[in-house]
N, C-alpha and C positions, 0 to 999 in steps of 0.2 A: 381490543378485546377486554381492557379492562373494563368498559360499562358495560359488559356482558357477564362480569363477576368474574372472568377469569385473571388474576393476577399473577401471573409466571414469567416468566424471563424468555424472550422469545429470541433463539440460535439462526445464525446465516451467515453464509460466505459473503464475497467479495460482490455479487450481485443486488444486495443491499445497498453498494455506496452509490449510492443519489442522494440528491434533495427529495425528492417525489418521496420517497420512502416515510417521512414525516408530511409531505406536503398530502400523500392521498391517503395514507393512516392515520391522521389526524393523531390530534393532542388529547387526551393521555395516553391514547389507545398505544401509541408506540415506543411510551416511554421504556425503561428496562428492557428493550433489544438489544442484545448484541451482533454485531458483524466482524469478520475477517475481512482485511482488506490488504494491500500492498504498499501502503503510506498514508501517513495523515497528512494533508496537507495545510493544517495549520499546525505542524511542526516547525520550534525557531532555529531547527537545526539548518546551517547556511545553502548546504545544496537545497534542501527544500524551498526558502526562502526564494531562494535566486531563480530556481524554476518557477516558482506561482507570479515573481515580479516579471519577468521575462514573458509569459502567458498573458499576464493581464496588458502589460504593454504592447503586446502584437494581436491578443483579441479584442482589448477594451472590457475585458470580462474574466474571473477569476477560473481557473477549470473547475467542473462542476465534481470532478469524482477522481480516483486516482488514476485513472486509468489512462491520462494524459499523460501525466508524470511516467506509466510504465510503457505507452507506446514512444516516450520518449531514451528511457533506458533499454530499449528494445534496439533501436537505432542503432545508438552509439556501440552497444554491444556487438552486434554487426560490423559495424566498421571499425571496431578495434579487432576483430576475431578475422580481419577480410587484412589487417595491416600486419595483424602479428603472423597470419598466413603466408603473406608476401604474395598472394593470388587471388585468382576472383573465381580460379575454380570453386564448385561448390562443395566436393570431398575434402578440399582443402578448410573451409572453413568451415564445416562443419567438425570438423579434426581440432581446428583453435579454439572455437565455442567448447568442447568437451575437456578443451587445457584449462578453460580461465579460471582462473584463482585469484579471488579481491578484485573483484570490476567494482570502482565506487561508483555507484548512480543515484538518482533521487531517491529511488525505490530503495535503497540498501548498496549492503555488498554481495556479489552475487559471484558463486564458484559452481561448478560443476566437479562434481568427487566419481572416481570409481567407474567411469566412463558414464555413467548415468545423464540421462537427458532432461532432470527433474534437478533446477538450479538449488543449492542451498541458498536462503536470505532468510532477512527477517519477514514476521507477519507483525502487520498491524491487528489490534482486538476493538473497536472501537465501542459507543456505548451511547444511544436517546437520551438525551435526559432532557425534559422539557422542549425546547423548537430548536435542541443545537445538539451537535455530534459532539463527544469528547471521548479523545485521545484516550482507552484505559489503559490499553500495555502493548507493547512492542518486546517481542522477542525474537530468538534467531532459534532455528529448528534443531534442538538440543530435547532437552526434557523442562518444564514447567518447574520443576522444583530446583534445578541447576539455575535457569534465568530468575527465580525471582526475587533474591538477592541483588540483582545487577539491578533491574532496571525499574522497581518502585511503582507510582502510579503519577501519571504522568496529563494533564487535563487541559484543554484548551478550548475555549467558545468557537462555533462556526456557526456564525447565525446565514442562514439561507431562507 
């Protein structure tokens, strides 16, 4: 849009994170996007690491988006919610999934509060800049002005 004169910062969810997103918006057009996502994963934080080494060694190929990373914290959350159940009923775990509190996984740490089905974690806020996505902030679902103190701005190249 910007060789269209339009110059604005252009908002979107989690459905953003591809590659395609820069590869069929072209360059400059989608620079100053932002997106929400579920993790960066060029994060050097260790579970990240060890998820995208783990990936690339079983696909040959890096995950394209986060959404590997969360159908893989998706798993384990199950089968920790299906152990601390001690059943494979599914009221039963459905019962443990609504207890968890602190599941660490790639994606975050993920609790369920107040019987609610909508997990608290962090969001990723990502950012275009040029042919790479960068890391801008990651916060946990409190208030914007509480996290931003904690956690700065945070940048990292993923060239795709």
């Amino acid at each position: 849009m910007r060789d269209m004169g339009v110059d604005t910062p252009v908002i979107g969810g989690d459905g953003y994170d591809t590659p395609d997103l820069v590869k069929l918006g072209g360059v400059p057009q989608t620079n100053n996007t932002y997106f929400t996502t579920h993790v960066s994963l060029g994060n050097t934080d260790g579970s990240v690491t060890k998820f995208v080494d783990a990936y690339k060694s079983k696909y040959n190929k890096e995950p394209e988006n986060a959404f590997a990373a969360l159908a893989y914290d998706t798993m384990y959350l199950i089968a920790d919610a299906i152990k601390r159940a001690g059943s494979d009923d599914p009221t039963a775990i459905r019962d443990a999934l609504l207890k968890t509190d602190g599941f660490k996984g790639v994606t975050g740490t993920i609790s369920y509060k107040d019987g609610s089905r909508v997990p608290l974690k962090s969001v990723t806020i990502m950012k275009v800049i040029m042919v790479s996505l960068s890391l801008l902030k990651k916060f946990f679902q409190t208030s914007w002005l509480e996290q931003e103190g904690k956690y700065g701005l945070h940048w990292y190249k993923h060239d795709r």
